[in-house]
Backbone bond lengths (Angstrom), bond angles and torsions (degrees), N, CA, C in turn:
res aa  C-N    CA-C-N  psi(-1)  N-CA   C-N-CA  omega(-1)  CA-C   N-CA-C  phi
1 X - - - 1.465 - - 1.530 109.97 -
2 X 1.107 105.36 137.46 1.878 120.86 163.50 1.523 121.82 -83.81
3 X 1.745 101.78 117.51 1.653 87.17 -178.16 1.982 101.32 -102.92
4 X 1.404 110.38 -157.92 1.206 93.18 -141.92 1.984 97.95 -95.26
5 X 1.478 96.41 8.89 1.357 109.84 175.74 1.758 95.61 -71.90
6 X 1.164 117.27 -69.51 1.510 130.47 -179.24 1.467 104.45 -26.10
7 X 1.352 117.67 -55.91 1.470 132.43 -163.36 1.448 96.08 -85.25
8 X 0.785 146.09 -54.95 1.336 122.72 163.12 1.585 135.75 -25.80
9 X 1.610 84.53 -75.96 1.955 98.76 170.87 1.522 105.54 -42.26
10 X 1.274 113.53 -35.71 1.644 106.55 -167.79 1.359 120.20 -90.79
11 X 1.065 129.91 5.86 1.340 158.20 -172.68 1.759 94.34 -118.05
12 X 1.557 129.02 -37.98 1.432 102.67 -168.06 1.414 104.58 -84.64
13 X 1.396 119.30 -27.82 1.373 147.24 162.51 1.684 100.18 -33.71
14 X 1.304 111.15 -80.04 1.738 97.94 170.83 1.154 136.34 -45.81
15 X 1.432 114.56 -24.08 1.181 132.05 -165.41 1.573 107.75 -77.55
16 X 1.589 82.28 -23.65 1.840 78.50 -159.15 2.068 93.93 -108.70
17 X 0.924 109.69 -3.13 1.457 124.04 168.14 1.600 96.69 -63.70
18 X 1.935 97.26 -69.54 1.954 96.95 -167.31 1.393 100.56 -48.36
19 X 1.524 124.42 -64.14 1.452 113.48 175.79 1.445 135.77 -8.91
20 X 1.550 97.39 -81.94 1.451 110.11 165.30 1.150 135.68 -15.55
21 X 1.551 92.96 -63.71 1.752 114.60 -138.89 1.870 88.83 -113.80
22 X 1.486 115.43 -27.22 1.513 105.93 -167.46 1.648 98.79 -103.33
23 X 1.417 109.83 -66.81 1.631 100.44 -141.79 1.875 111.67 -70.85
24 X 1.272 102.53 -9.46 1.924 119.48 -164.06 1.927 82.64 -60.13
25 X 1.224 111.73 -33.52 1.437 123.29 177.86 1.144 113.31 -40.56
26 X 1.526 110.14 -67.03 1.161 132.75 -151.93 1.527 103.61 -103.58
27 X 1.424 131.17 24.05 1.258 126.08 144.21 1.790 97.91 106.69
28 X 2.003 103.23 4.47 1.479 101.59 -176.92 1.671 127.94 53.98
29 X 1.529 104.20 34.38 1.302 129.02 179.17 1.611 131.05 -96.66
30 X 1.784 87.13 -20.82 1.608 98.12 -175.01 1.587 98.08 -105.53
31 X 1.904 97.70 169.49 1.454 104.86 -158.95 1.551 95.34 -95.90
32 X 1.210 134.87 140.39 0.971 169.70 -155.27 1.943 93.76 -67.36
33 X 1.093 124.03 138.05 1.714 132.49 154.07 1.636 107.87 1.77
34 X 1.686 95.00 -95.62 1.258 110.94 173.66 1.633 128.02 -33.18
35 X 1.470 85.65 -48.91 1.375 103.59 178.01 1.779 116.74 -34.41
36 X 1.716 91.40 -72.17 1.665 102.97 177.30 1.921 119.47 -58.98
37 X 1.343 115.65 -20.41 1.247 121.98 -179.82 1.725 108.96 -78.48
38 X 1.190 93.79 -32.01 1.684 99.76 173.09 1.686 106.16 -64.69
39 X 1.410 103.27 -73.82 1.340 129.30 178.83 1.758 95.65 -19.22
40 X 1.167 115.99 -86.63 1.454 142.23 175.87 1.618 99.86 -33.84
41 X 0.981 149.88 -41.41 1.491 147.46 157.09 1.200 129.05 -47.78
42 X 1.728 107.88 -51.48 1.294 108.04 -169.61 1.433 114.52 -98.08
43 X 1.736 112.79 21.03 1.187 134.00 162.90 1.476 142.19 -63.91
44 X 1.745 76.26 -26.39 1.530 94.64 -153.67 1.642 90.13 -82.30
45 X 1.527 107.11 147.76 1.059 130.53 174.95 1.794 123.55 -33.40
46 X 1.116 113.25 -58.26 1.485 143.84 179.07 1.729 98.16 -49.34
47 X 1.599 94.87 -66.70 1.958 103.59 -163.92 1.378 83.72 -63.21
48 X 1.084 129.68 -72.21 1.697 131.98 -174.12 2.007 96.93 -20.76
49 X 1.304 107.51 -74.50 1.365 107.89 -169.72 1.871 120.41 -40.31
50 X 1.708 89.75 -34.38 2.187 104.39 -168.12 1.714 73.55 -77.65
51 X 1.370 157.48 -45.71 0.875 147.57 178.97 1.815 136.34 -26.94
52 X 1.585 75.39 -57.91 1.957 91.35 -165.20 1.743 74.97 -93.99
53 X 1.524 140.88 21.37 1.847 111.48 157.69 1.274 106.37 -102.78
54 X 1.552 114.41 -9.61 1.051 120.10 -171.43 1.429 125.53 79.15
55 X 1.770 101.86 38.43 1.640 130.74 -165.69 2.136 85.42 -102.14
56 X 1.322 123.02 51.00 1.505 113.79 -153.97 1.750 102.63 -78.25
57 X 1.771 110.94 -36.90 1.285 105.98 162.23 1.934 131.69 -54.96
58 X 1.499 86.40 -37.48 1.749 100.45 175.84 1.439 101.65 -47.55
59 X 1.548 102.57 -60.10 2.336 109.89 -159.72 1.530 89.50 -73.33
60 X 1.316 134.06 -40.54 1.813 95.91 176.67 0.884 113.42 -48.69
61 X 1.333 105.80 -73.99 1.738 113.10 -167.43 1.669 137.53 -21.32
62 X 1.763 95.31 -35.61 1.319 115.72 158.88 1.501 134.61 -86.04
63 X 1.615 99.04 -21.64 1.515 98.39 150.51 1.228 140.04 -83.36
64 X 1.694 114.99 -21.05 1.040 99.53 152.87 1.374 127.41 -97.72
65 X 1.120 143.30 19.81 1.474 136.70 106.45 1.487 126.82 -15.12
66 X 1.331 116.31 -67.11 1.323 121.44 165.48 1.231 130.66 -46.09
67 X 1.700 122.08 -36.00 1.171 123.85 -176.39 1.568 108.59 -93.50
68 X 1.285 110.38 -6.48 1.751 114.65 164.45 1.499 112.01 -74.60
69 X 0.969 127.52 -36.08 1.373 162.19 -155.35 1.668 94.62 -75.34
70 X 1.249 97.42 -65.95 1.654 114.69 171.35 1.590 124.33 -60.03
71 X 1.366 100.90 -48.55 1.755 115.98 165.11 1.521 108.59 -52.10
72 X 1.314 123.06 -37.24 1.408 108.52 -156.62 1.985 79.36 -90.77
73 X 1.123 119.60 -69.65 1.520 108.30 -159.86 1.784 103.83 -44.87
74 X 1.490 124.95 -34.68 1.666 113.41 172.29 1.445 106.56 -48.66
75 X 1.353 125.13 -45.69 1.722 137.11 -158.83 0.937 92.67 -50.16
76 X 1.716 122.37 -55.17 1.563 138.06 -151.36 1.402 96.89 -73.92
77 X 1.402 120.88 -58.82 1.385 134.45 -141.46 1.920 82.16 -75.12
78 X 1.263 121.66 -30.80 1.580 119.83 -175.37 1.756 110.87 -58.63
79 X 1.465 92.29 -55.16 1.908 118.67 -171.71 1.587 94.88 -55.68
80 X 1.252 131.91 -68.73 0.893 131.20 -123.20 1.866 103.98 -108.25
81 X 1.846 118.67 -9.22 1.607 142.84 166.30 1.603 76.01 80.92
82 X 1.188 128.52 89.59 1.609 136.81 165.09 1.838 90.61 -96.68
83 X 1.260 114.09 168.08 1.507 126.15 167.49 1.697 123.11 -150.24
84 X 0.830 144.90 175.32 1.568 142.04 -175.24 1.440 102.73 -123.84
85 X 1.591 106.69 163.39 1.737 126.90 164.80 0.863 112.53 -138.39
86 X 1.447 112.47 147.62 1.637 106.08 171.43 1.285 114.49 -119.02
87 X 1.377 157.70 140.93 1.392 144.57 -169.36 1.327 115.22 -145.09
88 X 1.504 133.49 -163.36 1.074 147.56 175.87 1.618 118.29 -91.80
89 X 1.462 98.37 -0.84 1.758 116.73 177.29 1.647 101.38 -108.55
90 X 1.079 126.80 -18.07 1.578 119.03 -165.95 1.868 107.39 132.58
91 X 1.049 92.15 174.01 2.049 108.83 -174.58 1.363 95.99 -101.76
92 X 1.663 135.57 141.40 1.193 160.14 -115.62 1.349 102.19 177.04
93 X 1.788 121.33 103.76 1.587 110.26 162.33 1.831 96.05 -99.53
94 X 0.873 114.86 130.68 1.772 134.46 140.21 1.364 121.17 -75.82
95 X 1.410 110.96 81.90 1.486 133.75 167.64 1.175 127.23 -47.05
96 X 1.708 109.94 -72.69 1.221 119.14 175.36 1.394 108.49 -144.60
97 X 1.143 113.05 169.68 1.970 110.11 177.14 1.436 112.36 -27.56
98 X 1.593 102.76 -44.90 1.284 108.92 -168.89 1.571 126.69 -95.79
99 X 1.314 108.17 -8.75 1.336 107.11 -168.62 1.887 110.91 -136.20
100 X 0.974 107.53 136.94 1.413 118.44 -177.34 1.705 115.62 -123.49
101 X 1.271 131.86 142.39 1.030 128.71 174.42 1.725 101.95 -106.88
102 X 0.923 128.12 138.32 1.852 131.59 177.31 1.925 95.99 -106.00
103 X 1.340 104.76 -173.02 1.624 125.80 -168.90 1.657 114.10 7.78
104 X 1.810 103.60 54.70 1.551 89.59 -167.61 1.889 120.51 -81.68
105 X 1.393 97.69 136.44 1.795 85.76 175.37 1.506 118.79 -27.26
106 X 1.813 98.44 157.40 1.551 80.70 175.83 1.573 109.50 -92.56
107 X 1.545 121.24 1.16 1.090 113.97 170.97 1.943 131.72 -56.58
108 X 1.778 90.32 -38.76 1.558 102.16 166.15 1.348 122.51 -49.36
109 X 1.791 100.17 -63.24 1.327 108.94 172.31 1.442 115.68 -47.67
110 X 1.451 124.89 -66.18 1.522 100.70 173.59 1.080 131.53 -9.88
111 X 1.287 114.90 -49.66 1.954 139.43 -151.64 1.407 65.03 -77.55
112 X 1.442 123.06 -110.25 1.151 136.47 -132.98 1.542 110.93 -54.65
113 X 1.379 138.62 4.88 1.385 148.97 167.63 1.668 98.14 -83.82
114 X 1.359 108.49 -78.01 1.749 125.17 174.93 1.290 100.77 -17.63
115 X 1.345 138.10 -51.43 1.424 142.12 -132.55 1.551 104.81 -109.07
116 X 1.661 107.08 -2.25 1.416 124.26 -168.87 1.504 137.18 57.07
117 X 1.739 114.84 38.12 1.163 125.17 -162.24 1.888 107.46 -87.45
118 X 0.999 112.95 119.39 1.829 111.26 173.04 1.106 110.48 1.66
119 X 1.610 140.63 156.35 1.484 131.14 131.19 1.444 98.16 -165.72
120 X 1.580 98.56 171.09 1.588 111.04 177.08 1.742 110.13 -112.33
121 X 0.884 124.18 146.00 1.488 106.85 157.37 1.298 122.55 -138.25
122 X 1.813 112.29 92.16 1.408 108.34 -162.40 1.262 117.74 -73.46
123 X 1.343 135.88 13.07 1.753 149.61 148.40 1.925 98.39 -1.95
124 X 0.867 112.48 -58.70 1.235 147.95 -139.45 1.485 96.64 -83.52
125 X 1.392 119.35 -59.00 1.354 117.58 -171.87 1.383 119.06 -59.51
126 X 1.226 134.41 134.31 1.259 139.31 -161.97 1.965 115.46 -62.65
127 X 0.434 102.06 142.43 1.805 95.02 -171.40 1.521 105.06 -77.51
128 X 1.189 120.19 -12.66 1.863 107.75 156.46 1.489 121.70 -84.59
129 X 1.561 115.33 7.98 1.368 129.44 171.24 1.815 110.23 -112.83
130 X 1.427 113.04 -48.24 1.498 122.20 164.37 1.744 113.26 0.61
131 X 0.983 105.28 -68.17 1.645 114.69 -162.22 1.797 95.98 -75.60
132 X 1.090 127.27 -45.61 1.645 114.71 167.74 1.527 117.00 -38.41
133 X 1.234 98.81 -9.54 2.059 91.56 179.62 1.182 109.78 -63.00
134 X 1.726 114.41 -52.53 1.728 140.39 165.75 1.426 109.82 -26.89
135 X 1.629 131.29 -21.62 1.295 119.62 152.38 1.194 142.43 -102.69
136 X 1.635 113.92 9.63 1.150 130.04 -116.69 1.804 72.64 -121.68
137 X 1.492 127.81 136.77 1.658 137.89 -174.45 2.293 93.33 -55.43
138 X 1.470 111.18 174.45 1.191 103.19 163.96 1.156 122.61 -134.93
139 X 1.554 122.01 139.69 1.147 116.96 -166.55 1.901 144.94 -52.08
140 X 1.111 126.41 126.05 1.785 118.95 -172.03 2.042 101.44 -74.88
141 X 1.199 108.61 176.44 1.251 115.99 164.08 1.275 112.88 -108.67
142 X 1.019 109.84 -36.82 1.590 115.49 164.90 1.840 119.77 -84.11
143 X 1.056 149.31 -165.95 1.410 139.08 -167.25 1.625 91.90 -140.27
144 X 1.239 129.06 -29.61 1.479 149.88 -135.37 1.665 87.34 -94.44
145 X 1.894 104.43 -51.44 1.570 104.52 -177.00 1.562 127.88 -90.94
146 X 1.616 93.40 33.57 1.691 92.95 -175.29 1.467 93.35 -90.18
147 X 1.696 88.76 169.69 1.612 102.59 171.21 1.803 102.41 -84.45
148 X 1.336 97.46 172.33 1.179 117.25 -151.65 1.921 92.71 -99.68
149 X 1.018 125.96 118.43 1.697 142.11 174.04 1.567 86.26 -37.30
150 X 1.806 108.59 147.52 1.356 105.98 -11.69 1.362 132.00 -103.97
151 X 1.348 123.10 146.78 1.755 136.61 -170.52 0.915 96.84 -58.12
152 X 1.922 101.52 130.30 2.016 112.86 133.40 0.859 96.47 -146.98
153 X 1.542 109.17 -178.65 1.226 109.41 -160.58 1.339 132.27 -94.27
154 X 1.429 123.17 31.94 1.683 112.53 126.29 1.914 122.14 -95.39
155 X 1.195 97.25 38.33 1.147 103.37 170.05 1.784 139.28 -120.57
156 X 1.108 133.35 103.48 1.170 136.52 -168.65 1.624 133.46 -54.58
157 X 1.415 123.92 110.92 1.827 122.65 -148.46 1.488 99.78 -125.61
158 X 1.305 117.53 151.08 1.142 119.46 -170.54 1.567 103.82 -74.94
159 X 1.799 111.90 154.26 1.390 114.05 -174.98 1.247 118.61 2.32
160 X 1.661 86.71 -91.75 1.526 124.87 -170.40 1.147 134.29 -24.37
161 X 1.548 103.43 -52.78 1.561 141.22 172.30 1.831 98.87 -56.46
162 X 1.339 135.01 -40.29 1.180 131.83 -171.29 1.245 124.04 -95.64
163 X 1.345 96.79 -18.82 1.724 118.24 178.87 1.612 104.22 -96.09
164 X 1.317 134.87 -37.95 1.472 120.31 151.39 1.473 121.29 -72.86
165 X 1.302 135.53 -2.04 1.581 122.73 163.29 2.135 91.07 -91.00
166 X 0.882 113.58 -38.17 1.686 100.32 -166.48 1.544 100.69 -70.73
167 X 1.660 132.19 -20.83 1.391 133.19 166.15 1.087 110.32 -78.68
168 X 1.304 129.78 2.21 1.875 129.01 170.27 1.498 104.05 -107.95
169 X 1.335 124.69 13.78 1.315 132.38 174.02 1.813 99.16 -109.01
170 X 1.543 107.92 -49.16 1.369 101.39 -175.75 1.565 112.16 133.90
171 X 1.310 109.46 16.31 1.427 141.24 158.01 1.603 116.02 -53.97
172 X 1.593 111.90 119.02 1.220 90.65 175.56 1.940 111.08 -103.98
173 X 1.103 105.83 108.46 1.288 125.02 168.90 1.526 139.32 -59.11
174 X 1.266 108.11 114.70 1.697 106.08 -174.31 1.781 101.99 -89.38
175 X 1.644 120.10 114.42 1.334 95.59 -166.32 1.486 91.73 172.39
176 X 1.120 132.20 105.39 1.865 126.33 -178.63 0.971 81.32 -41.92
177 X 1.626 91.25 143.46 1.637 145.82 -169.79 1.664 91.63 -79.74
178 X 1.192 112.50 -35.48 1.433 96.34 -147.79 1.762 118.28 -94.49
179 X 1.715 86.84 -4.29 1.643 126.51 -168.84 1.842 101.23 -74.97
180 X 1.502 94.26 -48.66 1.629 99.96 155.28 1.112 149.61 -15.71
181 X 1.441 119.96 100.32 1.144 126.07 178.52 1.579 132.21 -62.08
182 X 1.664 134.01 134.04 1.217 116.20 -168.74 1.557 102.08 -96.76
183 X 1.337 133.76 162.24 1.560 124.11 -178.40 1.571 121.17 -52.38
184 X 1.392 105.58 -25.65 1.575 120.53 -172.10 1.671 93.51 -64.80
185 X 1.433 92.64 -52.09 1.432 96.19 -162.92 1.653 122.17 -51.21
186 X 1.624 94.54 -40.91 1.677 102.75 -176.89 1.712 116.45 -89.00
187 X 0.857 100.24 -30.50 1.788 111.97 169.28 1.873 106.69 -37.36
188 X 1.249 119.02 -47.77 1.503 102.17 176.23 1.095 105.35 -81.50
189 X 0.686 146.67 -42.65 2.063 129.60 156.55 1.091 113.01 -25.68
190 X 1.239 143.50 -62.12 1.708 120.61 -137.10 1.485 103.35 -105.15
191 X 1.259 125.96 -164.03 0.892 118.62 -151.75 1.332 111.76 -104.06
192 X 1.178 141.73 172.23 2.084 115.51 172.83 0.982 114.19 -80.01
193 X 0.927 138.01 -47.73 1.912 129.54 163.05 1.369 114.61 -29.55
194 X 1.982 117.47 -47.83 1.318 106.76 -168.10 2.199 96.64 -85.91
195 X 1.521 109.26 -36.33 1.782 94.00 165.94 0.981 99.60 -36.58
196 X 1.625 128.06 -90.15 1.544 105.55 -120.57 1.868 104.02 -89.51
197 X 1.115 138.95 2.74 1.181 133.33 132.86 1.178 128.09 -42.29
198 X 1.337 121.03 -38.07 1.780 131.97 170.94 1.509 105.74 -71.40
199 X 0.940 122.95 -33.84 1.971 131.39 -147.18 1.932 70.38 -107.76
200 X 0.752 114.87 -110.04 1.617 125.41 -162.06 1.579 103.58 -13.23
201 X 1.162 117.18 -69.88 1.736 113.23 166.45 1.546 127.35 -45.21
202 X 1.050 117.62 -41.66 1.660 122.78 162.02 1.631 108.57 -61.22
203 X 1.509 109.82 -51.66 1.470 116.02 179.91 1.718 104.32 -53.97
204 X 1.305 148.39 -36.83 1.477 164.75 -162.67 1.101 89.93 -68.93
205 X 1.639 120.63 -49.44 1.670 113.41 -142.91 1.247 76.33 -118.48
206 X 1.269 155.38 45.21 1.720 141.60 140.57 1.307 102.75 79.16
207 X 1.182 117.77 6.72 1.870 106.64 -179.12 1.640 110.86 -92.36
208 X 1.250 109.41 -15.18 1.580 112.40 173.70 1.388 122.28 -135.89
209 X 1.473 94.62 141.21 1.792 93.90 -174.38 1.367 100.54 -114.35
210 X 1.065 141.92 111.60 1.386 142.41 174.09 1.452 118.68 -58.75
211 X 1.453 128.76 129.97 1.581 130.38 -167.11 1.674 96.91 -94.07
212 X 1.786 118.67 178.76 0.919 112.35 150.58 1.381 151.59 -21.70
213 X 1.686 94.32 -72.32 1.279 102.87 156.73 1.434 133.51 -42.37
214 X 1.526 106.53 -60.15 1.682 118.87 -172.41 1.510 103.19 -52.63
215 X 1.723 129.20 -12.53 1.125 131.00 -147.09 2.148 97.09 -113.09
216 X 1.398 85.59 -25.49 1.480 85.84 -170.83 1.436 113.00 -85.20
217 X 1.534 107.12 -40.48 1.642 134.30 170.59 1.544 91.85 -38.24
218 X 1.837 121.08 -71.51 1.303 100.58 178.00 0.922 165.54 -101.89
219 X 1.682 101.45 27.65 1.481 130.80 158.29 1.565 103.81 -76.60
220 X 0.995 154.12 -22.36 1.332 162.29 -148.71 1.333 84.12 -128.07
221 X 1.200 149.28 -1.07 2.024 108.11 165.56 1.829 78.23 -123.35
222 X 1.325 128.33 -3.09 1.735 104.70 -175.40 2.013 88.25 -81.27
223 X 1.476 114.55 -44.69 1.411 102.63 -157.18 1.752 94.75 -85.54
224 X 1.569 138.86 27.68 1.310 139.75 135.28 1.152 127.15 -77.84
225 X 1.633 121.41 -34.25 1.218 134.34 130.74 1.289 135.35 -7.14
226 X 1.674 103.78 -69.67 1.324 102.68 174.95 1.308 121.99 -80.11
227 X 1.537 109.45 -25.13 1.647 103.31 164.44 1.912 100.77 94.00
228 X 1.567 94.11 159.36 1.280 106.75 -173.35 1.488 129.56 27.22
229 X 1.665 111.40 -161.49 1.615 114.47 -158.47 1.545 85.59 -57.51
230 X 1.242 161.80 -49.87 1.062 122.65 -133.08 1.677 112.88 -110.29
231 X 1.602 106.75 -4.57 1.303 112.32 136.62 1.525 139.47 -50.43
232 X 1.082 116.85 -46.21 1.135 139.99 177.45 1.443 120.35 -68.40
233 X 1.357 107.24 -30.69 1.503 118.32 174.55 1.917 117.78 -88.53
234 X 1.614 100.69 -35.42 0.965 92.05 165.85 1.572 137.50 -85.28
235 X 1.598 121.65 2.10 1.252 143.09 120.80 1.255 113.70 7.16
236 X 1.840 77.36 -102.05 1.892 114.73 -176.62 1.215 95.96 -41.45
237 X 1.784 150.22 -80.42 1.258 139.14 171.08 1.657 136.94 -12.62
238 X 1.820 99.07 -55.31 1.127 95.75 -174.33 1.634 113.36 -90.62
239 X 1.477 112.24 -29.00 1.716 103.76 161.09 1.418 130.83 -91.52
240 X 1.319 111.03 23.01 1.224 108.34 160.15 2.100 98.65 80.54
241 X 0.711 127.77 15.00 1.055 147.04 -179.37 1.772 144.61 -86.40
C-alpha cells in the first residue's frame, strides 16, 4: 500500500519531470503537474463552498485527498500504458484493462495530457463521419490483450491500430505521427463489414478513392455475404468473371 507521503513524492517527481523535460519547450508558460492537480481540486464546487465559510483547513484537507486520489490512478494509468478520449459524450481516462474513469475534470485531464499519455479526441471528426466509430474495433491498454486481426467492431485492437483508423476519420490524436497507420496498411486487418463501412465513409467525404483492387475485394466479400448460387452469380456478372 501507498500512503499519502509516497503519493506525494511521486506526484512532485512528475511534476518536476513535466517541468524539466516539457514546458522550457514551450517558452516555460505552462503550469507545472502538480500545479494542474491542485488547480483541479480547488475547483471543485464543494472545496470552493468549505472555502467562502471560511472551513479553509477543512477544503485542503480534502484537496489534498483529492490530489492523492489522482496520483494513485496517474501511477496506475503509468504501470499499466492506460490512455484518454475526449468526445461529444464527455472525457474518459482508461486506467487499466480494468478500470475506467468517465466525466473526468478537466483539471485531471490536463495532468494526464501534460505528462504525455496516448489519447484520441474525436471532437473533431465531422458528424457525417461520427457514427463510423460504431464499427470501428476498440481499443486495449495493454497490446498483449488484443484480439487477434482481423478487426470489427466487437473486436478489441491494439492502441495504435485505433488511433490511426479514428485519425483517417479526422480525429485529433495524441500519438507519434510516425507510429501511424496508413489506410492501405490497416484495411487487410479488419474485417469486411468494418472496410467497407470505413472506405465508403471516407469515400463520401473525398478522403478516399477506391482502386481496382480495393473495388473488387469489396464486391467479393458483399456477394460472400450474401451466400450461395446467387451470390456467386452476381460476382461472375459484376467482375467479369
Amino acid at each position: 500500500m501507498y500512503g499519502p507521503c509516497q503519493d506525494i513524492a511521486w506526484v512532485a517527481r512528475l511534476a518536476r519531470l513535466a517541468y524539466y523535460k516539457v514546458y522550457p519547450q514551450l517558452g516555460g508558460t505552462m503550469p507545472n503537474t502538480y500545479a494542474l492537480l491542485d488547480a483541479d481540486a480547488r475547483s471543485w464546487w464543494h472545496h470552493a463552498a468549505l472555502r467562502a465559510e471560511g472551513r479553509t483547513t477543512e477544503a485542503r484537507a480534502n484537496e489534498r485527498r483529492s490530489i492523492r486520489e489522482n496520483v494513485r490512478s496517474l501511477r496506475r494509468m503509468t504501470k499499466a500504458g492506460g490512455y484518454w478520449t475526449r468526445g461529444r459524450g464527455g472525457d474518459t481516462l482508461y486506467i487499466t484493462a480494468n478500470e475506467r474513469c468517465e466525466n473526468v475534470h478537466a483539471g485531471h485531464l490536463a495532468a494526464v495530457q501534460h505528462l504525455g499519455f496516448p489519447g484520441i479526441d474525436s471532437r473533431t471528426i465531422p458528424d457525417t463521419l461520427i457514427f463510423t466509430t460504431v464499427a470501428l474495433p476498440m481499443p486495449t491498454v495493454r497490446t498483449a490483450t488484443a484480439d487477434a486481426p482481423p478487426w470489427g467492431s466487437m473486436s478489441t485492437a491494439p492502441f495504435y491500430v485505433v488511433a490511426s483508423l479514428y485519425a483517417l476519420l479526422g480525429a485529433d490524436v495524441t500519438y507519434p505521427a510516425a507510429s501511424l497507420l496508413s489506410l492501405d496498411e490497416i484495411l487487410p486487418d479488419l474485417t469486411a463489414a468494418t472496410a467497407h463501412k470505413l472506405t465508403a465513409a471516407l469515400a463520401s467525404n473525398g478522403k478516399y478513392q477506391p482502386g481496382p483492387n480495393a473495388l473488387r475485394r469489396q464486391i467479393m466479400d458483399e456477394c460472400e455475404e450474401m451466400g450461395g448460387e446467387l451470390g456467386a452469380e452476381i460476382a461472375r456478372q459484376m467482375l467479369g468473371g
